[in-house]
PAFI-126575 format. One line per field, with one value per atom (N, C-alpha, C, CB): residue number from 1; residue in three letters; atom name; x, y, z. Coordinates in nm, 4 decimals, padded with zeros to 6 digits. Glycine has a CB too. Example, Ala and Ser with C-alpha at 12.3 -4.5 7.8 and 13.67 -1.06 7.14 Angstrom:
BEGIN
num <- 1	1	1	1	2	2	2	2
residuo <- ala	ala	ala	ala	ser	ser	ser	ser
atomo <- N	CA	C	CB	N	CA	C	CB
u <- 01.3190	01.2300	01.3200	01.1308	01.2850	01.3670	01.2900	01.4084
v <- -00.5690	-00.4500	-00.3300	-00.4473	-00.2250	-00.1060	00.0030	-00.0598
w <- 00.7800	00.7800	00.7800	00.9046	00.7080	00.7140	00.7870	00.5725
# end
This chain:
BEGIN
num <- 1	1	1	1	2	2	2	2	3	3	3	3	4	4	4	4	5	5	5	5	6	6	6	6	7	7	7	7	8	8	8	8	9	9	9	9	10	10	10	10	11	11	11	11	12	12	12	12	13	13	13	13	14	14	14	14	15	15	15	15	16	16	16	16	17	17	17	17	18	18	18	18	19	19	19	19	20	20	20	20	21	21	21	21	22	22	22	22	23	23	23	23	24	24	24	24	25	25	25	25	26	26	26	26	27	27	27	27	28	28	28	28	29	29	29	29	30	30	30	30	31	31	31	31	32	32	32	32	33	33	33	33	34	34	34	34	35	35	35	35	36	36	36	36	37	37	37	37	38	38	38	38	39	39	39	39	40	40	40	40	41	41	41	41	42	42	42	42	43	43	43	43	44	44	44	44	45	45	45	45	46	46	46	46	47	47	47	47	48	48	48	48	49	49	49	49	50	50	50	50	51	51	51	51	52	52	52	52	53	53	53	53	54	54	54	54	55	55	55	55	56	56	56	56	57	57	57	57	58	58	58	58	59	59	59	59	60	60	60	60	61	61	61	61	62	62	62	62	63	63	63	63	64	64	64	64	65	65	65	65	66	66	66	66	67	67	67	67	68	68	68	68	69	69	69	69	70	70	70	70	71	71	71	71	72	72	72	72	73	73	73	73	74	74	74	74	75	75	75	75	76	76	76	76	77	77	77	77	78	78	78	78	79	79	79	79	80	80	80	80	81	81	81	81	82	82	82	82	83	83	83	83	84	84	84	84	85	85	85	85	86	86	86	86	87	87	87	87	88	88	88	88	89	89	89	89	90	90	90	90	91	91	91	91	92	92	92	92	93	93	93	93	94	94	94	94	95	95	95	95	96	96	96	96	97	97	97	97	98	98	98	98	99	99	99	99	100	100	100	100	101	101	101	101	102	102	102	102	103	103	103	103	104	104	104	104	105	105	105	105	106	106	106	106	107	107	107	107	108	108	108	108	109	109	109	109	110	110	110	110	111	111	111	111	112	112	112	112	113	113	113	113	114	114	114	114	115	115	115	115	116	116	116	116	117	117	117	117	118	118	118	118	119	119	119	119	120	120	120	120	121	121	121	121	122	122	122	122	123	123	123	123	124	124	124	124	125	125	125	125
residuo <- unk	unk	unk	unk	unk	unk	unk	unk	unk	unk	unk	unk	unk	unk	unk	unk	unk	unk	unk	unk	unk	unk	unk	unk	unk	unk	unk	unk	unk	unk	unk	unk	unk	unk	unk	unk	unk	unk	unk	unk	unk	unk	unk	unk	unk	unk	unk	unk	unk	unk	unk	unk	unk	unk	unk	unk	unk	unk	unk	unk	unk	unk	unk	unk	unk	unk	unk	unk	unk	unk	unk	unk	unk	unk	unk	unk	unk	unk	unk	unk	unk	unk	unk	unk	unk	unk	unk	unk	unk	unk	unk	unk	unk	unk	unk	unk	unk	unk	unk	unk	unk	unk	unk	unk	unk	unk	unk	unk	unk	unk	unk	unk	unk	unk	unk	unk	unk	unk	unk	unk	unk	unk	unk	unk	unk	unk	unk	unk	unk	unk	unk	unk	unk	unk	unk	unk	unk	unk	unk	unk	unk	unk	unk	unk	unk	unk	unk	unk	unk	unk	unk	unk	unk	unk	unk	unk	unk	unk	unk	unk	unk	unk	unk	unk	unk	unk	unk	unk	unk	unk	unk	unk	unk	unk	unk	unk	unk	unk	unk	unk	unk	unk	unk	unk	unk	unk	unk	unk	unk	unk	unk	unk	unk	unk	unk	unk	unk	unk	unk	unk	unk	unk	unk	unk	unk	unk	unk	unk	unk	unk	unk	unk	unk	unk	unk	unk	unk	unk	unk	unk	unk	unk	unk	unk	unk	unk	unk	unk	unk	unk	unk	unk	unk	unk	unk	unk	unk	unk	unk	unk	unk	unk	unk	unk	unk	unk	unk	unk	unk	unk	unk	unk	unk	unk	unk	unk	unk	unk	unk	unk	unk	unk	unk	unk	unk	unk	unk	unk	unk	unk	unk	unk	unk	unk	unk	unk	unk	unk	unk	unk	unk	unk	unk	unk	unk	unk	unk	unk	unk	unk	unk	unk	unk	unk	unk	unk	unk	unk	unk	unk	unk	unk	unk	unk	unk	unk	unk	unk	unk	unk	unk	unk	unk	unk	unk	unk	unk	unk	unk	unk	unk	unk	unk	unk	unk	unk	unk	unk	unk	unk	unk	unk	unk	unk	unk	unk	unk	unk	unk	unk	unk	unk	unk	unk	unk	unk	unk	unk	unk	unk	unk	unk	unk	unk	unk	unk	unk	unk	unk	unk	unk	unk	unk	unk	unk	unk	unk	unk	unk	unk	unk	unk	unk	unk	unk	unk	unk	unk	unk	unk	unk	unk	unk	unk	unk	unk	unk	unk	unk	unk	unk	unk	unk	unk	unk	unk	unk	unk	unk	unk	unk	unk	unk	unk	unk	unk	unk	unk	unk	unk	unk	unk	unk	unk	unk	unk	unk	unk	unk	unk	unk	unk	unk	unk	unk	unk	unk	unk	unk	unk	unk	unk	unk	unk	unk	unk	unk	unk	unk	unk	unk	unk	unk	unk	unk	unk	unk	unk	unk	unk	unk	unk	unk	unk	unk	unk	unk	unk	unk	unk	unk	unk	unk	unk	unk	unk	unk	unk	unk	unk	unk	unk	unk	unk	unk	unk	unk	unk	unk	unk	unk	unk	unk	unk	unk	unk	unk	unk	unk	unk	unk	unk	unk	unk	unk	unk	unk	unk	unk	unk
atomo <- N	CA	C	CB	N	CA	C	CB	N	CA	C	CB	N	CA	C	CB	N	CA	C	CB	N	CA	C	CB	N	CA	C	CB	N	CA	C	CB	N	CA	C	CB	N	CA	C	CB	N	CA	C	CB	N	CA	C	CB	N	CA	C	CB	N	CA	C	CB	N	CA	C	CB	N	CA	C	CB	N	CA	C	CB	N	CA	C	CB	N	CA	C	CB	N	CA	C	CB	N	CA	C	CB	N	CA	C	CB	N	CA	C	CB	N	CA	C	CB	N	CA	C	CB	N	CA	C	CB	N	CA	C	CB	N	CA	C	CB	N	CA	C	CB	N	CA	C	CB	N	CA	C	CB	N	CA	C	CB	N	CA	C	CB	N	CA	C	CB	N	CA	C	CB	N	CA	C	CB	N	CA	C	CB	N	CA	C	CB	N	CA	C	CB	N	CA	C	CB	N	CA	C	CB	N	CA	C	CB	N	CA	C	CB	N	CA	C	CB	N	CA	C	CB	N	CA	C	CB	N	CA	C	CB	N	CA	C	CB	N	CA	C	CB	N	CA	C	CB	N	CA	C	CB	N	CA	C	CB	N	CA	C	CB	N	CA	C	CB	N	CA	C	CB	N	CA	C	CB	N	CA	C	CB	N	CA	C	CB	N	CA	C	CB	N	CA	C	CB	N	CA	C	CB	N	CA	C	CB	N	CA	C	CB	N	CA	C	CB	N	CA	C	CB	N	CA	C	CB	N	CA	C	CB	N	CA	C	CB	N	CA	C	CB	N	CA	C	CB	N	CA	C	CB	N	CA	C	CB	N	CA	C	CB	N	CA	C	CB	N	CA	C	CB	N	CA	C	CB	N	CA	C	CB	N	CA	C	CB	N	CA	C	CB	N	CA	C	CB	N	CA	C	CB	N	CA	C	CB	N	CA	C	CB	N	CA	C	CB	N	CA	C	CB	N	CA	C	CB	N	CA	C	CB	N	CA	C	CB	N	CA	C	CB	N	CA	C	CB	N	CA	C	CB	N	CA	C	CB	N	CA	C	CB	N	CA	C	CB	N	CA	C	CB	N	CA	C	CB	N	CA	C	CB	N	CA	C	CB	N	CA	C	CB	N	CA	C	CB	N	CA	C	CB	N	CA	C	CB	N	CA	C	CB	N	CA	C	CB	N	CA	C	CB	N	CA	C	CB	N	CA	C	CB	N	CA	C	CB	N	CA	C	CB	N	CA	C	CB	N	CA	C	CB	N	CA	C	CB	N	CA	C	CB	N	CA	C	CB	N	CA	C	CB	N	CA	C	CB	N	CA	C	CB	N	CA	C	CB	N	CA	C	CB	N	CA	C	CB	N	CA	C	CB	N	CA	C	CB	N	CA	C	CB	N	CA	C	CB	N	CA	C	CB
u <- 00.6728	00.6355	00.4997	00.7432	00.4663	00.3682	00.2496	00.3884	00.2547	00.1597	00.1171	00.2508	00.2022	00.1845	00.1004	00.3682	00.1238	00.0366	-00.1233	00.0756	-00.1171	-00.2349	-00.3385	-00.2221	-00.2417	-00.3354	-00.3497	-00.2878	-00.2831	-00.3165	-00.4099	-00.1928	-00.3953	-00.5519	-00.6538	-00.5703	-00.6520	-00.7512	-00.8182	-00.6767	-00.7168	-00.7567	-00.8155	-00.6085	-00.7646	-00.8051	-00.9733	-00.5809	-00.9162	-01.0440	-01.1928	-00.9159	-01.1249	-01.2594	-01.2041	-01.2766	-01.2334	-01.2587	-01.3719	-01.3111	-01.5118	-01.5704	-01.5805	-01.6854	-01.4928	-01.4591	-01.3599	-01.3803	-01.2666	-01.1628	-01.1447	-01.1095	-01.2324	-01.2617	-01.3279	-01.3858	-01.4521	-01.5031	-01.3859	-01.6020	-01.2708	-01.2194	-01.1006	-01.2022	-01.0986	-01.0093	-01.0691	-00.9917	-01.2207	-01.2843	-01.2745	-01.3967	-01.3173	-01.2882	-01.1621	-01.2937	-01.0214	-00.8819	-00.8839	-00.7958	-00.9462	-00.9349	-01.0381	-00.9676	-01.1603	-01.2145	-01.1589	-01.3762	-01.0892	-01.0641	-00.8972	-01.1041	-00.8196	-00.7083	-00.7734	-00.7113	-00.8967	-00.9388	-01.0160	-01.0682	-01.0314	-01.0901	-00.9513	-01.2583	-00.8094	-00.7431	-00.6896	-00.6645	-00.6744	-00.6004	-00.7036	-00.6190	-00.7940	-00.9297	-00.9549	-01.0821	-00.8712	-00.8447	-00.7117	-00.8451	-00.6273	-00.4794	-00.5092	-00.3814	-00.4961	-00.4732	-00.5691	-00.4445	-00.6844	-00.7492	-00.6696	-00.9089	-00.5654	-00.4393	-00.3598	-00.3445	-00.3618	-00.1869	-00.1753	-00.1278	-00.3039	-00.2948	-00.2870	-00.4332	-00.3538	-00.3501	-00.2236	-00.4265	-00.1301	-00.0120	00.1085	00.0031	00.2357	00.3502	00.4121	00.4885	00.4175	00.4641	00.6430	00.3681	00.6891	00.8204	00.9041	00.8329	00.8595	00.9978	00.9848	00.9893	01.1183	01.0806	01.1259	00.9325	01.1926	01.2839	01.0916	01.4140	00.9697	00.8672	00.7507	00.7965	00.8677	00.7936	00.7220	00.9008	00.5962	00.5389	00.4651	00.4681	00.4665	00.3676	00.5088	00.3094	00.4594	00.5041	00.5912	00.4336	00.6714	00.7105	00.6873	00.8030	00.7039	00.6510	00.5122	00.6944	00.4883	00.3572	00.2941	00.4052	00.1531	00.0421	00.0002	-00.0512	00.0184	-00.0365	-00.1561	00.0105	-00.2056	-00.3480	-00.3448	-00.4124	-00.3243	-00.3084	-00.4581	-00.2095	-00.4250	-00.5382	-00.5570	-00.5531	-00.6336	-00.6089	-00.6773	-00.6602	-00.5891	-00.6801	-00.6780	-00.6486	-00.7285	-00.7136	-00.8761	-00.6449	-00.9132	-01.0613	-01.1637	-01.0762	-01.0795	-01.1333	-01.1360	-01.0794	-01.0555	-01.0737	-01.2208	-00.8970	-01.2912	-01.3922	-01.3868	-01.5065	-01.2324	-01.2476	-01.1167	-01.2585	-01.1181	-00.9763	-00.9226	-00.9821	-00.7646	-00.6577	-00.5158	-00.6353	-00.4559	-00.3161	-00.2172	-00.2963	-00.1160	-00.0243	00.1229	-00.0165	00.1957	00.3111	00.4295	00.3696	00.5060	00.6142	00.7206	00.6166	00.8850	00.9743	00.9971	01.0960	01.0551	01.1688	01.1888	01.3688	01.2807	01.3862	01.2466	01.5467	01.1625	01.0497	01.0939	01.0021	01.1551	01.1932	01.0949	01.2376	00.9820	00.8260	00.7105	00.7520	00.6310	00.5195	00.4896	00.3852	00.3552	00.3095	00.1526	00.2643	00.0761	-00.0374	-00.1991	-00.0033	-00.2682	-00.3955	-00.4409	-00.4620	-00.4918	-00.5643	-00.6893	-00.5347	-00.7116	-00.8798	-00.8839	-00.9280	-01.0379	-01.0487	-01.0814	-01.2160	-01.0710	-01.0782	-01.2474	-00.9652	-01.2624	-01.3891	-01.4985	-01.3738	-01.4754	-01.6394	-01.7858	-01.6356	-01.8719	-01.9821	-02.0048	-02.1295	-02.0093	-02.0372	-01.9172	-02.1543	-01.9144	-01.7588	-01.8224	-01.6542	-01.9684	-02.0179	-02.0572	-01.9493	-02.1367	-02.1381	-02.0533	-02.2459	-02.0563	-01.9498	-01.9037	-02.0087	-01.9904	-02.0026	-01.9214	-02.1794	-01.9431	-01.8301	-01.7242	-01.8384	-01.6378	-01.5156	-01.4433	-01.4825	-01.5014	-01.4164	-01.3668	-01.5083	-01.4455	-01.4580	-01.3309	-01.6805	-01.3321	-01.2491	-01.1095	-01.3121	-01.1212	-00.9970	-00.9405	-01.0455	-01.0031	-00.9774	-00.9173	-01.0721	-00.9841	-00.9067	-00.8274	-01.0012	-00.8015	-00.7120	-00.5912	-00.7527	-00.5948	-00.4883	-00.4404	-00.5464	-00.4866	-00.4884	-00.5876	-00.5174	-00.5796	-00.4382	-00.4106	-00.3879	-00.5274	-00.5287	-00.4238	-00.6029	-00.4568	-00.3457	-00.1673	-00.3849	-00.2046	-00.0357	00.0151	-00.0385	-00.0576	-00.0167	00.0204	-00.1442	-00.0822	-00.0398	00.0848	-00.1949	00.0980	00.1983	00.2843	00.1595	00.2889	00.4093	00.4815	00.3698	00.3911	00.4936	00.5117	00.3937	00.4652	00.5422	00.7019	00.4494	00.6786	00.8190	00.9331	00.7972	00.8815	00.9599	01.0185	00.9288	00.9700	00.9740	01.0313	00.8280	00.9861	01.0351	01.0898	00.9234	01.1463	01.1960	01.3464	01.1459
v <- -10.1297	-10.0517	-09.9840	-09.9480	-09.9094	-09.8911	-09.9682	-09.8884	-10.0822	-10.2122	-10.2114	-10.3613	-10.1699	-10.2398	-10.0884	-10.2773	-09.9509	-09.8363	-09.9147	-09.6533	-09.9133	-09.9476	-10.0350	-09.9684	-10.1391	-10.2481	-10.2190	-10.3924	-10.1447	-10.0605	-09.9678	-09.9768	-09.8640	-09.7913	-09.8392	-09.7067	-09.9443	-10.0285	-10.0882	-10.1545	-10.1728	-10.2311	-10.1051	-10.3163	-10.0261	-09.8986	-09.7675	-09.7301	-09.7920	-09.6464	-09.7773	-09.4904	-09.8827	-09.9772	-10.1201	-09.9836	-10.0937	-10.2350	-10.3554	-10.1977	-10.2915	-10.4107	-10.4818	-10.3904	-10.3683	-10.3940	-10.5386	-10.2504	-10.4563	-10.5270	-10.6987	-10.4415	-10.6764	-10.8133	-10.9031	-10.7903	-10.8331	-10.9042	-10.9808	-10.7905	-10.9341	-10.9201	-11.0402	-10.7529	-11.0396	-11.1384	-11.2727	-11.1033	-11.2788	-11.3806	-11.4438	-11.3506	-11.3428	-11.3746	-11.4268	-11.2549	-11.4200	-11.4762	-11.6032	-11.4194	-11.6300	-11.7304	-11.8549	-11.6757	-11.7803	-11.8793	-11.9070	-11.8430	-11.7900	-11.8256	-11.8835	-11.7199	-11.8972	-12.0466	-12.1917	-12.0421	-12.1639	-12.3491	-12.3932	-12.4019	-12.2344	-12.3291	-12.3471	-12.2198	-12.2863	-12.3307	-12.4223	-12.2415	-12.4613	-12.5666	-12.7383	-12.5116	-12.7207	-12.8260	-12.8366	-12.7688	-12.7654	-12.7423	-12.8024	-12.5784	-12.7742	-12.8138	-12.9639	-12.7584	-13.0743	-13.1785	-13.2360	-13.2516	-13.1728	-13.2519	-13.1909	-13.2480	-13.1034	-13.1176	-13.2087	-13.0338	-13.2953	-13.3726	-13.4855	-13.4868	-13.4902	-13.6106	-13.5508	-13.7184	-13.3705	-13.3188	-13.2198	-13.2943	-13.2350	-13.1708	-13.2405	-13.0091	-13.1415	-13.2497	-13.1719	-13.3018	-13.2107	-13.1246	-13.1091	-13.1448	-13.0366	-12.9733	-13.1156	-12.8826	-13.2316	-13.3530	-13.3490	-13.5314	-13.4146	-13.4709	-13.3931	-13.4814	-13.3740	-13.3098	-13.2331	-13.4740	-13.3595	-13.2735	-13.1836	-13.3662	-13.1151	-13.0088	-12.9149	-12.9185	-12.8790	-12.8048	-12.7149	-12.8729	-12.7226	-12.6380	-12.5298	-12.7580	-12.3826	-12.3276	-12.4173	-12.2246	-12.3344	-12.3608	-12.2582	-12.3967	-12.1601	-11.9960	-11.9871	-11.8063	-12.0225	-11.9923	-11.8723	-11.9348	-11.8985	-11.8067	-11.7751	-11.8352	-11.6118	-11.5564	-11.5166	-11.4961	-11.4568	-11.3618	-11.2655	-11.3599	-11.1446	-11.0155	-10.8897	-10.9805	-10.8035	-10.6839	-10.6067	-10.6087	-10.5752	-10.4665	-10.3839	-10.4837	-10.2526	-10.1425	-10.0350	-10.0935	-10.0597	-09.9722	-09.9561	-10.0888	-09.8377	-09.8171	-09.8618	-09.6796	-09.8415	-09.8577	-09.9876	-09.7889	-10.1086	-10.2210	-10.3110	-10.3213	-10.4094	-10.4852	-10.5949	-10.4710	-10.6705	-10.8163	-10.8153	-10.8672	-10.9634	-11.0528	-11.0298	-11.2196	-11.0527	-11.0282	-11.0844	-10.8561	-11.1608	-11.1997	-11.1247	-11.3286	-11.1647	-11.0769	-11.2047	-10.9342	-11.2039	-11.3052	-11.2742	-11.2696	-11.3399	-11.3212	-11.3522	-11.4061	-11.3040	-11.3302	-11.4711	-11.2535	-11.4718	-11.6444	-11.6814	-11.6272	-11.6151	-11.7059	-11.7198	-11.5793	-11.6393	-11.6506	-11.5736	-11.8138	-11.4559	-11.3409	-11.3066	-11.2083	-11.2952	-11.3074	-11.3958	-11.1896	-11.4067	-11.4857	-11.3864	-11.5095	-11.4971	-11.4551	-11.3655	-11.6450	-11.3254	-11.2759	-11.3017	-11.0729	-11.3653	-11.3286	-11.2193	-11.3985	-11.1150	-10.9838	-10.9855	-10.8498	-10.9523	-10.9432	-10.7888	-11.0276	-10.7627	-10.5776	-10.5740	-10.4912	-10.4956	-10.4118	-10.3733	-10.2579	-10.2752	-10.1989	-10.2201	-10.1172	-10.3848	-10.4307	-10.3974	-10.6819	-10.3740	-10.3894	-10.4964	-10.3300	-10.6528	-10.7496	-10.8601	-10.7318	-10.9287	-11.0337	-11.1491	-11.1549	-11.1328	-11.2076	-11.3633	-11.1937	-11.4825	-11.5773	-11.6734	-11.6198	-11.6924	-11.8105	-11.9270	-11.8801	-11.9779	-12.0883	-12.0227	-12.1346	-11.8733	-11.8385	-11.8242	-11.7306	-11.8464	-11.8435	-11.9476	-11.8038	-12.0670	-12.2025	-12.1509	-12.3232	-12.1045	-12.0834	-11.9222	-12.0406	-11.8368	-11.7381	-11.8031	-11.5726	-11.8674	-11.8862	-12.0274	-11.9435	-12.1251	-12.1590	-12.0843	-12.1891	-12.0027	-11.9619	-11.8296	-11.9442	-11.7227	-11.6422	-11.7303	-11.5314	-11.8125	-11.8749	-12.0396	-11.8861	-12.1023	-12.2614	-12.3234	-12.3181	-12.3898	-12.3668	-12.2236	-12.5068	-12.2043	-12.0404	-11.9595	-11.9441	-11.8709	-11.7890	-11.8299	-11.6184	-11.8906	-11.8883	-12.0188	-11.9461	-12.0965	-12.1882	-12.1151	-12.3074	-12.0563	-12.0065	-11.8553	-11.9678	-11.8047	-11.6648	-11.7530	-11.5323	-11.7768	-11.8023	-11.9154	-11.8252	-12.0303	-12.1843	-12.1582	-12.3817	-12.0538	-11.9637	-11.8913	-11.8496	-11.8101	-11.7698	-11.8173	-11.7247	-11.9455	-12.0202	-12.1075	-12.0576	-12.1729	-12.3017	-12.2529	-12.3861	-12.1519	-12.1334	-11.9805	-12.1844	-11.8860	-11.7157	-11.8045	-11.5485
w <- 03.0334	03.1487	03.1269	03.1790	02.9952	02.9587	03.0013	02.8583	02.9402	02.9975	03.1583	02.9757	03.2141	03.3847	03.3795	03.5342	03.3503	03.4080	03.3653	03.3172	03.1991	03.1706	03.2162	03.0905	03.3185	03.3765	03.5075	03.3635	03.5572	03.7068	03.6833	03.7766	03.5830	03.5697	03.5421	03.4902	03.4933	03.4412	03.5972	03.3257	03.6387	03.7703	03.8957	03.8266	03.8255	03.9848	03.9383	04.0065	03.8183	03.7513	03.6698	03.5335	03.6577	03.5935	03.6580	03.3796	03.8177	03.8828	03.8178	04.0302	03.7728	03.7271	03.5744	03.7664	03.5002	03.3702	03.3950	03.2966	03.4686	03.4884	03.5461	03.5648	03.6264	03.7049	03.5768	03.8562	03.5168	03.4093	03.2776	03.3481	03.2509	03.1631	03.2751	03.0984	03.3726	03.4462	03.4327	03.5995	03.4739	03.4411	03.3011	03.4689	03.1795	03.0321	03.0394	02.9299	03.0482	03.0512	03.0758	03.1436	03.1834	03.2643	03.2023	03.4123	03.1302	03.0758	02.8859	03.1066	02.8256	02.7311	02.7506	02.6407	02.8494	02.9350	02.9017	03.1523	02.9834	02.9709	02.8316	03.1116	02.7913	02.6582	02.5246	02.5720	02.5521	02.4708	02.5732	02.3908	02.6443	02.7239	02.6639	02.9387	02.6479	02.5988	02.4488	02.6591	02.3879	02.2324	02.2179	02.1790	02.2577	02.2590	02.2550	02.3979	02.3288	02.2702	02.1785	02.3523	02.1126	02.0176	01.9175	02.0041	01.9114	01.7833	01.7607	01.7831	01.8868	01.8487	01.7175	02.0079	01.6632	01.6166	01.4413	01.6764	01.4114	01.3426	01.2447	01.3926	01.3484	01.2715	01.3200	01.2946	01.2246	01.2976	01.4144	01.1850	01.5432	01.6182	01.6832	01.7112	01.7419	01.7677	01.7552	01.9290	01.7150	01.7110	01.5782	01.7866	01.5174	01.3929	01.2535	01.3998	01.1766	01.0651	01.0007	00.9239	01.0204	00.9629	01.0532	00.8769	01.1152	01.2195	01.1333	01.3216	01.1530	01.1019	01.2206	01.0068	01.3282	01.4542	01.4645	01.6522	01.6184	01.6360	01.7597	01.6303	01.8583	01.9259	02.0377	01.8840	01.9777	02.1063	02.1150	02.0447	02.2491	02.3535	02.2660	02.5408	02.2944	02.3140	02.4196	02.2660	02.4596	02.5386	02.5531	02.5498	02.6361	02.6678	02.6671	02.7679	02.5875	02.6195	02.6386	02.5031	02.7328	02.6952	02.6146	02.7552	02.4878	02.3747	02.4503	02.2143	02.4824	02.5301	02.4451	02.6613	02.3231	02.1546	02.1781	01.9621	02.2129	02.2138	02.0968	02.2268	01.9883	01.8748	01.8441	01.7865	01.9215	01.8337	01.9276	01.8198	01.7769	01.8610	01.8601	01.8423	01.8430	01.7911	01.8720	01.6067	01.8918	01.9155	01.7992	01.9448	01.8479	01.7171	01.7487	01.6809	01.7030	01.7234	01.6565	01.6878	01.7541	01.7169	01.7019	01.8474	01.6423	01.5920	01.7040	01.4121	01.7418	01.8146	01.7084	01.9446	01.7421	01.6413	01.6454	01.6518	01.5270	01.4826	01.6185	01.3883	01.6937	01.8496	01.9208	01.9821	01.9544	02.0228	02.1710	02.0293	02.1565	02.2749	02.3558	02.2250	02.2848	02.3751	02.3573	02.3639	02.4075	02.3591	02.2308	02.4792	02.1740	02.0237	02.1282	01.8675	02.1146	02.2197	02.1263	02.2662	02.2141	02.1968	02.2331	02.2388	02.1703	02.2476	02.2423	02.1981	02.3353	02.3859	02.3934	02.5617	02.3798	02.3457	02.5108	02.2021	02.5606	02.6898	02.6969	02.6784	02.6159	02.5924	02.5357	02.5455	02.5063	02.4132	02.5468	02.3590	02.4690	02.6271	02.6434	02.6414	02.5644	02.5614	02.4936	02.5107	02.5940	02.5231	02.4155	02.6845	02.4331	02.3728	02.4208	02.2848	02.3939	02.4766	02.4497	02.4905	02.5397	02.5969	02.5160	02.7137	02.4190	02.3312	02.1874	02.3116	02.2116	02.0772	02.0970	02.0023	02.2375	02.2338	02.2061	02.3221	02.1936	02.0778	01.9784	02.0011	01.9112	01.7532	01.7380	01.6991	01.8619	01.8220	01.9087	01.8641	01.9284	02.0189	01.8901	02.2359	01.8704	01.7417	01.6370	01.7022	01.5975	01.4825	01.5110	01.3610	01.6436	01.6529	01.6988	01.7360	01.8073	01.8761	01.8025	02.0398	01.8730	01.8717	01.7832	02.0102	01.6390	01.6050	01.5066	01.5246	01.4525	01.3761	01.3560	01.4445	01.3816	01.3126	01.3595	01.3598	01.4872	01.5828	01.4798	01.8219	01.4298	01.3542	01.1698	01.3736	01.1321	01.0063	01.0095	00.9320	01.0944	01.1288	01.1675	01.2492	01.3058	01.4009	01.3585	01.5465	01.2706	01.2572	01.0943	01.3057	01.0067	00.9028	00.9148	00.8887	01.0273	01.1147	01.1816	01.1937	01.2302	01.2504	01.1730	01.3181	01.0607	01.0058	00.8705	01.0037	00.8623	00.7299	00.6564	00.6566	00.7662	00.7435	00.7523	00.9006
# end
């Protein structure tokens, strides 16, 4: 519930933060959606006794931690009760260009960390 105030103040007290940061989502979507299948051929995925990938989704989340300036993942449990989350900082002045979000979305999400945390958690707790 927390979450929904934070993204309503967000949306109501920093409309152009906000919009900016809708756009960022939406472009760091298609750039793991365009990453995703140049994996399939790289790990073993959800068939197969030698499963080694996750199975719980990566999300998009908002970090609205004033203090943080980086993307950061966060692990979801074993059953996978929620998504695992990408967080994006809220408050950077600059998201930075566009050509570096391969490379962070690579290694926070797909296959990065959700592969070394989350298919750790799954595969093998």
């Amino acid at each position: 519930m927390r979450l929904f105030f934070q993204i309503s103040a967000a949306r109501e007290f920093c409309p152009v933060r906000y919009a900016a940061m809708q756009r960022w989502f939406k472009f760091s979507r298609s750039t793991l959606s365009q990453i995703e299948p140049k994996l399939l051929q790289m790990f073993h995925w959800p068939l197969g006794p030698r499963k080694t990938t996750p199975v719980c989704p990566v999300a998009i989340a908002v970090n609205f931690m004033p203090t943080s300036s980086a993307q950061t993942y966060t692990t979801s449990y074993r059953t996978c009760k929620k998504p695992a989350f990408f967080r994006i900082p809220f408050f950077l002045d600059r998201m930075g260009p566009k050509y570096s979000e391969w490379t962070t979305s690579a290694h926070e999400a797909r296959p990065g960390h959700h592969l070394q945390s989350q298919g750790y958690v799954e595969n093998f707790l």
